[in-house]
C-alpha positions as CSV (number, residue, x, y, z in Angstrom):
1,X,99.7,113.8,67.0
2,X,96.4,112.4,69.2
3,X,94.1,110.8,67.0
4,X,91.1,113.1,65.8
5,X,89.2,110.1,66.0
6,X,89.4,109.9,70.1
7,X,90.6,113.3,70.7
8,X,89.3,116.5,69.9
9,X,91.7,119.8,69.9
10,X,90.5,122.8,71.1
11,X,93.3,124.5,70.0
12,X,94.8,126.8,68.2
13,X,96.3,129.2,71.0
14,X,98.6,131.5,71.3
15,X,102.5,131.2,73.0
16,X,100.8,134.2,75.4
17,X,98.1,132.4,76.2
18,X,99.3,129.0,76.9
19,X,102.2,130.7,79.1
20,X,99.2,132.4,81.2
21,X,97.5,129.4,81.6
22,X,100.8,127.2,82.8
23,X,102.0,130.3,85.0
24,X,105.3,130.7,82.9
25,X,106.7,134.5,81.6
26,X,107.6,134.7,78.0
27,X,111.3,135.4,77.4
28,X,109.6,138.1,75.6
29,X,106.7,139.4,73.9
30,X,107.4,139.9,70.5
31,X,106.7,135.8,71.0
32,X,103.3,136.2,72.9
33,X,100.5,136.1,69.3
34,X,102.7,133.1,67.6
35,X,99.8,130.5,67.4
36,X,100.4,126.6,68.3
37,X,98.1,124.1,67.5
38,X,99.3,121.1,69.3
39,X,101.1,119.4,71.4
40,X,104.0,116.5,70.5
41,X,106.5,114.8,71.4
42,X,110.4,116.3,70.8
43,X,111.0,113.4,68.3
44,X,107.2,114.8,66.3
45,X,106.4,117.9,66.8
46,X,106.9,120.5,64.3
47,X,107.5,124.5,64.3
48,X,103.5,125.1,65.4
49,X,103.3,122.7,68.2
50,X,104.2,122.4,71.6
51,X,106.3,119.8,73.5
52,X,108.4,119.9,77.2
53,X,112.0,118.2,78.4
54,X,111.3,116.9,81.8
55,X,113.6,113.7,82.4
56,X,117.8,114.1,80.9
57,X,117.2,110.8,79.3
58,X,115.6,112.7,76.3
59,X,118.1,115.8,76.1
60,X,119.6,114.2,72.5
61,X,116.1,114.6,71.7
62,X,115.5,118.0,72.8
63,X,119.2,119.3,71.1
64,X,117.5,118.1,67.8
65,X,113.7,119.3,68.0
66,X,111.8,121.3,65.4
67,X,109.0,122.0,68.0
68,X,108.1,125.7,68.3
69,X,107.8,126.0,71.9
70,X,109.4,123.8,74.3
71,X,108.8,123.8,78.2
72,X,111.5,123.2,80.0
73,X,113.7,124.1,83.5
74,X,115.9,127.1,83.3
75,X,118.7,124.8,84.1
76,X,118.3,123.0,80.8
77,X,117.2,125.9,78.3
78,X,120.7,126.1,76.8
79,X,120.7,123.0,75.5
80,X,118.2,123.6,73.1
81,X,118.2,124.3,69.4
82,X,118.2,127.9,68.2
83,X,114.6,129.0,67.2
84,X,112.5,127.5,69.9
85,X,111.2,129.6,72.2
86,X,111.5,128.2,75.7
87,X,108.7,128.7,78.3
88,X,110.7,128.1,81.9
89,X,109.4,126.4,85.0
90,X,111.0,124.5,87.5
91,X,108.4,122.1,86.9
92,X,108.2,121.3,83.7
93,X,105.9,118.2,83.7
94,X,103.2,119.9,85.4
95,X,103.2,122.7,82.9
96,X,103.1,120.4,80.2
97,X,99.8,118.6,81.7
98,X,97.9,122.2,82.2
99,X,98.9,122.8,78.6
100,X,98.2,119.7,77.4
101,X,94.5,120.0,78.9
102,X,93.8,123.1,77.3
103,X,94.5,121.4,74.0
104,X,92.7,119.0,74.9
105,X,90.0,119.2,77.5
106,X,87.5,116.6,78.7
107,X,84.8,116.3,76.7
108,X,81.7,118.0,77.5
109,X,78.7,116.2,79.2
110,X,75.7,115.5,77.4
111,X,73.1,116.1,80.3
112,X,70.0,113.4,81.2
113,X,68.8,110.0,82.0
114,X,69.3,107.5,79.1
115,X,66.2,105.4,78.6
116,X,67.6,102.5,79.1
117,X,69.0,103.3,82.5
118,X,67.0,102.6,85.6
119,X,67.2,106.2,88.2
120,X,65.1,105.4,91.4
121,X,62.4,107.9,92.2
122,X,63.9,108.4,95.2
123,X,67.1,109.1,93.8
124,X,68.7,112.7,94.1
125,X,70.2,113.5,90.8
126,X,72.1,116.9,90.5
127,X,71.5,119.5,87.4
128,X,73.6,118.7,84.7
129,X,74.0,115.1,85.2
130,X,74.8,112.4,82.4
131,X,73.5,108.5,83.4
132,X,74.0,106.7,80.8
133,X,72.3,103.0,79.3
134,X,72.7,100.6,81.7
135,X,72.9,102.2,84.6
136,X,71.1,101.0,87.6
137,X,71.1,103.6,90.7
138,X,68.9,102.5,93.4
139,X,66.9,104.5,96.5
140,X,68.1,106.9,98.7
141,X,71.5,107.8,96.2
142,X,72.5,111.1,96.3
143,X,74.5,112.5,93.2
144,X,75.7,116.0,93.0
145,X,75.8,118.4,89.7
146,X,77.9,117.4,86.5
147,X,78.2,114.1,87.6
148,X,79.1,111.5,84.7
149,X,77.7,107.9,85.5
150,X,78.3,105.4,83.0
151,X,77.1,102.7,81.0
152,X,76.2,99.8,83.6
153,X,77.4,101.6,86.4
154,X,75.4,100.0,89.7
155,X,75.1,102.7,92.6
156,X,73.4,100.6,95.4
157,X,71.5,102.3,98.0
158,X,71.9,105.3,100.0
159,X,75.2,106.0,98.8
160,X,76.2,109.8,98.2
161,X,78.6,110.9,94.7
162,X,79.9,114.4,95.1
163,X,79.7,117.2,92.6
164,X,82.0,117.4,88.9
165,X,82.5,113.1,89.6
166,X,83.2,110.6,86.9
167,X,81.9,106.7,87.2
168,X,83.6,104.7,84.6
169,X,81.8,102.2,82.6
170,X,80.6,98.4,84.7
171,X,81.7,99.9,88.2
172,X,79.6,99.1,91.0
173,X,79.6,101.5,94.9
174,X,77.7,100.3,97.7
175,X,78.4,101.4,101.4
176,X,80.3,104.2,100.2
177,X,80.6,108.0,100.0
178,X,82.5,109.4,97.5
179,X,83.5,113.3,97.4
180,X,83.8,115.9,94.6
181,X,85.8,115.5,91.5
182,X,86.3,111.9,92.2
183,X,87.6,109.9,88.9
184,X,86.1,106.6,89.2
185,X,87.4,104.2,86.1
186,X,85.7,101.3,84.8
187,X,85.3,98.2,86.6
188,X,86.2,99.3,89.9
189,X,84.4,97.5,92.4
190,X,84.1,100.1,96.3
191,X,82.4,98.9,99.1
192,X,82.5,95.3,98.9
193,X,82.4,93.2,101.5
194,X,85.6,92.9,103.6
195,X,87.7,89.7,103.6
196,X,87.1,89.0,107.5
197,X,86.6,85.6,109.1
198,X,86.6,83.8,112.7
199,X,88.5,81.1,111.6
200,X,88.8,77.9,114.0
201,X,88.8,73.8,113.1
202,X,85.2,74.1,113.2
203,X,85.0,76.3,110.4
204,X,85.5,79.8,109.1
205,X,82.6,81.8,110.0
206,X,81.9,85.3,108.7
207,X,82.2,88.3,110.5
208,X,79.9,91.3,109.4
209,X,81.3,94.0,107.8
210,X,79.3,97.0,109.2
211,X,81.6,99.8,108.2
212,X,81.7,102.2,105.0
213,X,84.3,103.5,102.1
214,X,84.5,106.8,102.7
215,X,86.5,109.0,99.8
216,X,87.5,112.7,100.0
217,X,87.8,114.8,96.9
218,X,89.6,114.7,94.1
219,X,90.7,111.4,94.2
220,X,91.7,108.9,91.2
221,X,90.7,105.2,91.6
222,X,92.3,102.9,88.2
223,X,90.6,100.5,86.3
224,X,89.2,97.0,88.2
225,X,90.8,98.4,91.8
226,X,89.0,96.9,94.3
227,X,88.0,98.4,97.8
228,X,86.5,96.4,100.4
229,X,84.4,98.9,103.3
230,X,85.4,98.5,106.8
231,X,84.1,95.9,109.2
232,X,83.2,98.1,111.2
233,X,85.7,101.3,111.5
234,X,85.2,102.6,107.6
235,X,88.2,102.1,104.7
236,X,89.0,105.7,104.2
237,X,91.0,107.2,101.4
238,X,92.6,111.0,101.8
239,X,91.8,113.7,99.4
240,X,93.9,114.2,96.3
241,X,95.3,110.6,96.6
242,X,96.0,108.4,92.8
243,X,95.0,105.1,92.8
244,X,96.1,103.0,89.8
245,X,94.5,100.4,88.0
246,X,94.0,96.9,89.9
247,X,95.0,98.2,93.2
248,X,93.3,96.2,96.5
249,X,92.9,98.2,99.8
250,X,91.3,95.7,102.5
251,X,88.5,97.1,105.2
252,X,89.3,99.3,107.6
253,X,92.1,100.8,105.7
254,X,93.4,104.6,105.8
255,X,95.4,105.6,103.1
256,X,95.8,109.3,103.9
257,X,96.3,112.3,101.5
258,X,97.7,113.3,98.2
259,X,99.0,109.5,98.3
260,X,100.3,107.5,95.0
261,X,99.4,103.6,95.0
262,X,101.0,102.2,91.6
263,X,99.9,99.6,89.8
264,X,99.0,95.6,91.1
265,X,99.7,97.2,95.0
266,X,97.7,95.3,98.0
267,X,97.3,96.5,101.4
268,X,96.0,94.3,103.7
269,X,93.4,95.2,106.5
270,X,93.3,98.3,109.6
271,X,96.8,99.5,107.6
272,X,97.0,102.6,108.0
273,X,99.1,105.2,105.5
274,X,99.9,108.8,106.4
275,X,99.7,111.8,103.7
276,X,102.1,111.6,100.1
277,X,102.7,108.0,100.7
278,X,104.1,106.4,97.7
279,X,104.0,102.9,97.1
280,X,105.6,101.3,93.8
281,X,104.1,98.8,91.8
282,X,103.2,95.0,92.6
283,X,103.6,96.0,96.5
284,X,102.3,94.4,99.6
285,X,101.9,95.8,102.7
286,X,100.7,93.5,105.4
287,X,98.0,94.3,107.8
288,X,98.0,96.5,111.5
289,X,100.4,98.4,110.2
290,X,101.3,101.9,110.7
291,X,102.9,103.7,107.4
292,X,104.2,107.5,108.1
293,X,104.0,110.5,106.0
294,X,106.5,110.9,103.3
295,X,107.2,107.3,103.3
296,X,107.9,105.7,99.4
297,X,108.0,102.1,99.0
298,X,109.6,100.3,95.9
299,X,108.3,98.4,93.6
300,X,107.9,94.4,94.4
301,X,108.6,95.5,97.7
302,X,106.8,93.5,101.0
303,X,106.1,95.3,104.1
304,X,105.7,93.5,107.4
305,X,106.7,96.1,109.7
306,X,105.9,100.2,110.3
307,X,107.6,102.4,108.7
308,X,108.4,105.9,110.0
309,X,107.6,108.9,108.3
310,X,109.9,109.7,105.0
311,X,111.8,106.6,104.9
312,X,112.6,104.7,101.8
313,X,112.6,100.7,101.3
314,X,112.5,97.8,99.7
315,X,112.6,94.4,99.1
316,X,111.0,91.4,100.6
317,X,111.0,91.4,103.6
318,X,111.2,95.4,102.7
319,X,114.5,97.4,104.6
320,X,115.9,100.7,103.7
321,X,116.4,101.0,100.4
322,X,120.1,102.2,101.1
323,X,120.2,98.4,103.2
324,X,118.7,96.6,100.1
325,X,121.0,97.6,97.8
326,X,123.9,96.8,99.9
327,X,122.6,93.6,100.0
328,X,121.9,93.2,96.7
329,X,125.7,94.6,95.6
330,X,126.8,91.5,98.6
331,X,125.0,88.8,96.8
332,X,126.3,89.6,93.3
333,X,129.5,89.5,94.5
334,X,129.0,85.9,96.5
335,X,127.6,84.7,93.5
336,X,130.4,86.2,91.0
337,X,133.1,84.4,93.8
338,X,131.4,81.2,93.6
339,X,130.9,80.9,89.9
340,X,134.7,81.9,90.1
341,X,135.9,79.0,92.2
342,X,133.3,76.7,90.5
């Protein structure tokens, strides 16, 4: 069960209710006013709460649950215990994070400028905004409605925050516009300068960076990711797309949309990634490149060349992944044939 402490419950609701609000039909309604007051995991959760079965790994689990309601594909709802009542979707961990954030919904914003937190006059500050201490928003910013900046956030001037957008704690924007819904967590550091140099024997000299970040809506950016603006094309990142926490994207990148940059991931300058791109964790991806739609790299993987739209690879240097495992399967052999004769 979530802490109390941390989490508040907005719960109780009824089976009907939460099967409205995930779009799944009862298996009928003599089920629809039973009330649930939580969610849980198979392993916890008891006759009044709530859980889901989305990877076969945990199917032992779900034969032996006392949960009350279980989400779950139709495929798997036989496998169940007797009792539960099964709400069926062919996409069960997506129901399970609409449910879980009716149970247990952001928390509310507490509208107004701390005192402590320096708003220029100039500043454009939406109805139903929170700043809190710390902050430091200079001239020209723009921030639409509902907007959540926090503690020690720096917003440096002229830079625009669209409506219903989170700033996590310590983060810093500058030369950057950032669209609505935008989840911003702490520490992350947009519209540095890019990493861009005339190098020669005489010495590295600095070439201005006189591009922007620009970010569509309803992006996610994880904690301390870093994104340098363009030098002077902008660094653009595609509506809907998830950054994790300590991701890099150099200047003048394009990562397009709905895209999925895991954990520790680099990619190097002018790369440019199409829409539902998905690259695994502690990537690299070097720079001019071109990556197409569809395309999912593997984690530890490093990219030197394009990749066309919807392929799969991996390794480094990264190949298709049906390639790298080949190889992988050769070497274990070689080795297992010289340990042999060894």
């Amino acid at each position: 069960m979530p802490d109390p402490r941390f989490f508040k419950n907005a719960g109780p609701f009824t089976v009907g209710k939460i099967a409205e609000t995930i779009g799944c039909e009862l298996p009928d309604n003599s089920v629809a006013n039973k009330v649930i007051s939580d969610v849980g995991s198979l392993e916890s959760a008891n006759a009044d709460q709530l859980s889901f079965l989305d990877n076969k790994k945990y199917i032992s689990a779900y034969e032996t649950t006392k949960a009350g309601v279980v989400i779950v594909h139709p495929d798997l709802a036989d496998r169940g215990p007797k009792g539960v009542i099964h709400l069926l979707t062919p996409s069960p961990y997506r129901a399970y994070a609409l449910a879980a954030q009716k149970f247990y919904p952001s928390p509310p914003l507490t509208p107004g400028v701390h005192e402590k937190a320096f708003v220029h006059e100039t500043v454009t500050l939406g109805d139903g905004c929170q700043v809190d201490a710390g902050a430091s928003i200079a001239e020209g910013v723009n921030i639409g409605r509902n907007c959540h900046i926090g503690a020690n956030v720096v917003i440096e001037r002229n830079c625009t925050v669209g409506e219903n957008s989170v700033i996590g704690a310590s983060s810093f924007l500058s030369f950057c516009h950032i669209g609505t819904h935008a989840n911003i967590h702490p520490g992350v550091r947009i519209g540095t300068r890019g990493f861009g140099f005339a190098m020669d024997q005489t010495g590295n000299v600095d070439v201005p960076q006189l591009g922007r970040v620009i970010i569509d809506d309803m992006v996610e950016i994880g904690a301390n990711s870093t994104i340098d603006r363009g030098m002077g094309p902008d660094t653009k990142i595609g509506s809907g797309s998830k950054l994790d926490n300590l991701v890099h994207l150099g200047h003048n990148v394009t990562v397009g949309k709905g895209c999925v940059l895991v954990g520790m991931v680099g990619i190097a300058g002018s790369t440019t990634l199409g829409d539902y791109v998905i690259v695994a964790a502690k990537s690299g991806v070097a720079g001019h490149l071109n990556i197409g739609s569809g395309a999912q790299i593997a984690a530890k993987s490093g990219v030197m060349k394009d990749i066309a739209p919807g392929d799969k690879v991996g390794g480094y240097p990264a190949v298709p992944l049906k390639q790298f495992f080949k190889q992988h399967v050769f070497l274990n052999k070689l080795m297992n044939t010289k340990n042999k004769k060894s």
